[in-house]
N, C-alpha and C positions, 0 to 999 in steps of 0.2 A: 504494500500500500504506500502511496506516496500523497504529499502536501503539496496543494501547487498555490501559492502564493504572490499577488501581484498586487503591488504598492501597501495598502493597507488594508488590504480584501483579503482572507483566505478562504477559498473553495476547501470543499468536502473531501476525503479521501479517494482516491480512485487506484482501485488496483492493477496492474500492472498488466493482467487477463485483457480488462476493459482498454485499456488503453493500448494495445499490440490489435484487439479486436476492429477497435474505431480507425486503426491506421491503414490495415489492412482494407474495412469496408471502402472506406476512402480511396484509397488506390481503386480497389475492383471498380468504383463508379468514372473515376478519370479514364481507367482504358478504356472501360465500355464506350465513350462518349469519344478517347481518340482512335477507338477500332472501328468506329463507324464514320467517323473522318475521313479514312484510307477509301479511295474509288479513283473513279477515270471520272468524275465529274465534283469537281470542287464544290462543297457546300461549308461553310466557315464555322468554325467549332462551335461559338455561341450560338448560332441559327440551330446546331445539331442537341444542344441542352435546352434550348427552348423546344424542339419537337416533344424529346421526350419528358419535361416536364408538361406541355400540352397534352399528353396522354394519361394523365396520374388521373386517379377516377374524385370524382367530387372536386378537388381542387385546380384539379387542368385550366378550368376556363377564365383562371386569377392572372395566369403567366402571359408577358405580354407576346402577340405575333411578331416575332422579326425573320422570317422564314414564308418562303411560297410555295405554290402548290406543287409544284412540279419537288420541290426539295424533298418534301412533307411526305411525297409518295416514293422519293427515292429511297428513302432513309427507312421509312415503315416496310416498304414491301421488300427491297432487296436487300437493305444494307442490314436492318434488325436483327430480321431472322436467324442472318446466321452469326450475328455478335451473340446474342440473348442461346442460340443453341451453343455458342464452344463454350460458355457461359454451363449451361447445364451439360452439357455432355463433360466437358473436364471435372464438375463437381459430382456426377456419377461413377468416375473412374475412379478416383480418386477416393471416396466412400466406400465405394467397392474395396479398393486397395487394402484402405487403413481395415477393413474388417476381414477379409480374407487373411491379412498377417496375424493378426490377432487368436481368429481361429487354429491357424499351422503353426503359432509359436515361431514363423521364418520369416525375417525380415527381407528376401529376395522371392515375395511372393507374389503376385497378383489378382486379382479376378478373370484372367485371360489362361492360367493353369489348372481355372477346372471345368473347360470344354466350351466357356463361352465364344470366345471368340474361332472357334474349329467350328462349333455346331450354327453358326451365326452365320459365317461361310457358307456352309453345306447349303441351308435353307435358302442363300441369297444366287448363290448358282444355280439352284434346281429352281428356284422363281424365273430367273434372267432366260434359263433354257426354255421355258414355257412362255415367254410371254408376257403381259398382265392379263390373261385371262381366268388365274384365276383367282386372283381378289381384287381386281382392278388395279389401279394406278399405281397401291401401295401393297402390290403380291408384293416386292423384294422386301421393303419393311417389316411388312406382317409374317413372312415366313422367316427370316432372317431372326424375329424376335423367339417365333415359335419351335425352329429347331436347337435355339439354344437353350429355349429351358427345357428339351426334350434330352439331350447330347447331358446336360448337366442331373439332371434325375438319375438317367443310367447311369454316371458315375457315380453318383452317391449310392446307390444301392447295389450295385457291384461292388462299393467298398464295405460293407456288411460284413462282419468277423464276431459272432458268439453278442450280439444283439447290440453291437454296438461298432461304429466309425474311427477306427484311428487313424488319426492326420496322417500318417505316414502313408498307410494303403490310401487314402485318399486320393492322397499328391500321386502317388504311383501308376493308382488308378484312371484320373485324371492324364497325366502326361502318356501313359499308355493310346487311350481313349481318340483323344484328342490327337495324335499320330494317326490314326490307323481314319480317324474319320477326315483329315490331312489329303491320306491318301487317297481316298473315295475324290474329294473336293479337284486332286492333280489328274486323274484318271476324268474325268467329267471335262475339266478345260482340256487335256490333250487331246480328245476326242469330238471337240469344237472349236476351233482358232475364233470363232465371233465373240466366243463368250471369254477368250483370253481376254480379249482389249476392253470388254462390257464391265469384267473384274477388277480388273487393273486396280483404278481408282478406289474401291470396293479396298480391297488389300492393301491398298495407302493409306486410305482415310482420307477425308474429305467433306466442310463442312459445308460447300459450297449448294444453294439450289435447296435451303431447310425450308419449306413452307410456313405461314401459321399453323395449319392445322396441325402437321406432326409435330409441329412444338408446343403446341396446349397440351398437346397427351403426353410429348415424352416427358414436359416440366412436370405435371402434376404426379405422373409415377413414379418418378424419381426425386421431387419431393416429399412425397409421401414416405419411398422409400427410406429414406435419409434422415426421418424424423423418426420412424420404427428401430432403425437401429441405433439412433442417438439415444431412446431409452431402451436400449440393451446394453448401456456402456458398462452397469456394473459385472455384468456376467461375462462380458466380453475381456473388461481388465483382468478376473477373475482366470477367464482361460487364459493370459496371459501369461500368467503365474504358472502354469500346467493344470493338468485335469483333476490329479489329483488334492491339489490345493481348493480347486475349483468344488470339487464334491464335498469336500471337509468343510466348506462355508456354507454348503445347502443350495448351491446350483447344479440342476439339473441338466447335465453338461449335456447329452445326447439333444435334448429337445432345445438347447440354447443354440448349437452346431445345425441342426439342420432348417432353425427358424433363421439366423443370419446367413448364410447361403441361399437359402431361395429368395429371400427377401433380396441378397445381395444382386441374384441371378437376376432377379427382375427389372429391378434398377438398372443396372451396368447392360443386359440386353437391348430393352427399352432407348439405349442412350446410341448402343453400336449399331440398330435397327437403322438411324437416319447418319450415323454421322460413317460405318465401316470402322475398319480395324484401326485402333489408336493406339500405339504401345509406348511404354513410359509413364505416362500420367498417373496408374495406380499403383508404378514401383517406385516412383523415385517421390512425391507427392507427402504420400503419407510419414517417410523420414523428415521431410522439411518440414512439417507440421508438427512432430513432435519433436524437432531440434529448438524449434523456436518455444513452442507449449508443454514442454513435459510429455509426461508418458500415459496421462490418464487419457480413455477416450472421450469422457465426458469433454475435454475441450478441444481433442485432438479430431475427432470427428467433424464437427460443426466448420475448424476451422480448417478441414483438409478440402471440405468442399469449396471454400474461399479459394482457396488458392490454387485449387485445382482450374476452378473458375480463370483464375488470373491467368496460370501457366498455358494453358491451351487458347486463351484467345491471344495471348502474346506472342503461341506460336503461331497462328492461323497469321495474323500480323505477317509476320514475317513470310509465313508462304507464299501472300498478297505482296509482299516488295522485295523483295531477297533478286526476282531474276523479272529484269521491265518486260511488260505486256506477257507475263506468265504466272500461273497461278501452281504454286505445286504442292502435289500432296501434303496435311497438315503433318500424317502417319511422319514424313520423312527429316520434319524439322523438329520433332519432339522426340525421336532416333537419334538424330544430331545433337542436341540441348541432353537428352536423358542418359546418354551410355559416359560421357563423363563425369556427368553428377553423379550418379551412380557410381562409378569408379570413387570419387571420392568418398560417398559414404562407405564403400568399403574398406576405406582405409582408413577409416575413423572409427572405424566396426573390431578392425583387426588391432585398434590400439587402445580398445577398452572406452574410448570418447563416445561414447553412445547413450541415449536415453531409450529406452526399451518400458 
């Protein structure tokens, strides 16, 4: 707790939680506002904080217009959607992340090692080879979400040993799985070059072309989501500790393991459905979260989505101006940005500087 004192006024204590929390919000709203800045047609920063304060419900119509229509509709229909998605897609991953590690006791784990992002695939190639006929416009979304919570079931119940789940066969099982449905996914494109180039992007990631509607439903799932396991945090630090510590305290470790995985699966599906493969965000995310906040998830949670939030539209940022009049997959700049943060938290890992 700190004193913040100015002339002869002192303000009330503020903890140091709250105040890493307020700096962080803060930053996430300045990218938001200069990630939607970034286009081939200049609309000027203020005109862009004035939109979307004109959109805030009840108090919108207070803010004054300095912005036109032509701007108004840039900003909303193209530029929004996919600020406000790497926005939610990064704090998916990332959520995902911090709870996946948690459950495996490994901190080089993510929500993509147990079948999501294999079975996400599968279902978005077997959409692509069909068509949209057959869920219309959003078969690759809706199959892409649905074979990965199907791909992630069968691992979890595959990993079933004397009525209960050990992380180990999990992971095993998982990485197993998750190969052999790889394979299916390689065997499908080499046996169509159309659906090679249709993937492509699919397999990068890519946050480009999110509509409103799939962003109403992937926010509100992955809100949802994210708030379900924010009150799982004591059972989740509990499995932190091991299982056995976990039972000793009166958590019912089996039912706490398989309600944050589905809940996780949903979430992180839900997010990969519109945005494709993302890798990084939910491995290296949830370390900078608790480097900064401790090791509890009650605040490592809440704030991995933050920043998960921040890391991915910062890379999207960059996939938008890194190479002129080229957009490139987001997948391949948070690859770049992720494999040496990661390098170094492993060597913060291997020198005992670590908050666990």
């Amino acid at each position: 707790m700190v004193d913040i004192e100015v002339g002869a006024f002192k303000f009330k204590k503020i903890s140091m939680f709250a105040a890493k929390t307020a700096i962080i919000i803060f930053f996430l709203i300045t990218v938001v506002v200069y990630s939607t800045f970034i286009g081939s047609v200049y609309i000027p920063p203020l005109n862009i904080a004035h939109i979307y304060l004109s959109q805030l419900p009840l108090v919108g119509g207070y803010f004054p217009y300095g912005f036109n229509q032509t701007q108004f509709l840039i900003v909303v229909l193209v530029r929004e959607p996919e600020v406000l998605g790497a926005v939610v897609v990064g704090a998916a991953l990332a959520v995902g992340g911090t709870t996946v590690q948690s459950v495996f006791r490994n901190p080089i784990t993510e929500p993509y090692i147990i079948g999501i992002s294999s079975g996400a695939t599968l279902g978005a190639v077997i959409a692509l080879s069909m068509g949209t006929a057959i869920f219309g416009p959003y078969s690759v979304q809706l199959m892409a979400f649905v074979f990965s919570l199907l791909v992630v079931f069968i691992i979890y119940f595959m990993s079933f040993r004397t009525g209960r789940v050990p992380p180990v066969y999990l992971l095993l099982t998982g990485i197993a799985i998750s190969l052999f449905v790889s394979a299916i996914v390689g065997l499908l494109l080499f046996s169509n070059l159309r659906l090679q180039n249709e993937t492509f992007s699919w397999l990068l990631g890519s946050l480009s072309g999110i509509t409103w509607p799939e962003l109403a439903l992937v926010s509100t799932v992955v809100i949802g989501t994210s708030l379900v396991l924010s009150m799982l945090w004591k059972n989740l630090d509990a499995l932190q500790m091991g299982e056995p510590h976990a039972r000793s305290i009166g958590v019912d470790v089996e039912k706490t393991k398989l309600a944050a995985l589905v809940i996780t699966t949903v979430g992180v599906s839900a997010a990969v459905s519109v945005s494709g493969l993302i890798g990084f965000v939910g491995l290296v995310i949830p370390h900078l979260a608790r480097m900064i906040f401790g090791g509890s998830n009650r605040k490592v949670i809440p704030m991995s989505a933050l920043l998960g939030g921040i890391f991915l539209l910062l890379s999207d940022d960059l996939s938008r101006t890194l190479v002129h009049n080229e957009v490139l997959p987001v997948g391949i700049i948070t690859g770049l940005i992720g494999v040496p943060f990661f390098m170094y938290m492993l060597s913060r890992i291997s020198r005992g500087n670590y908050v666990s």
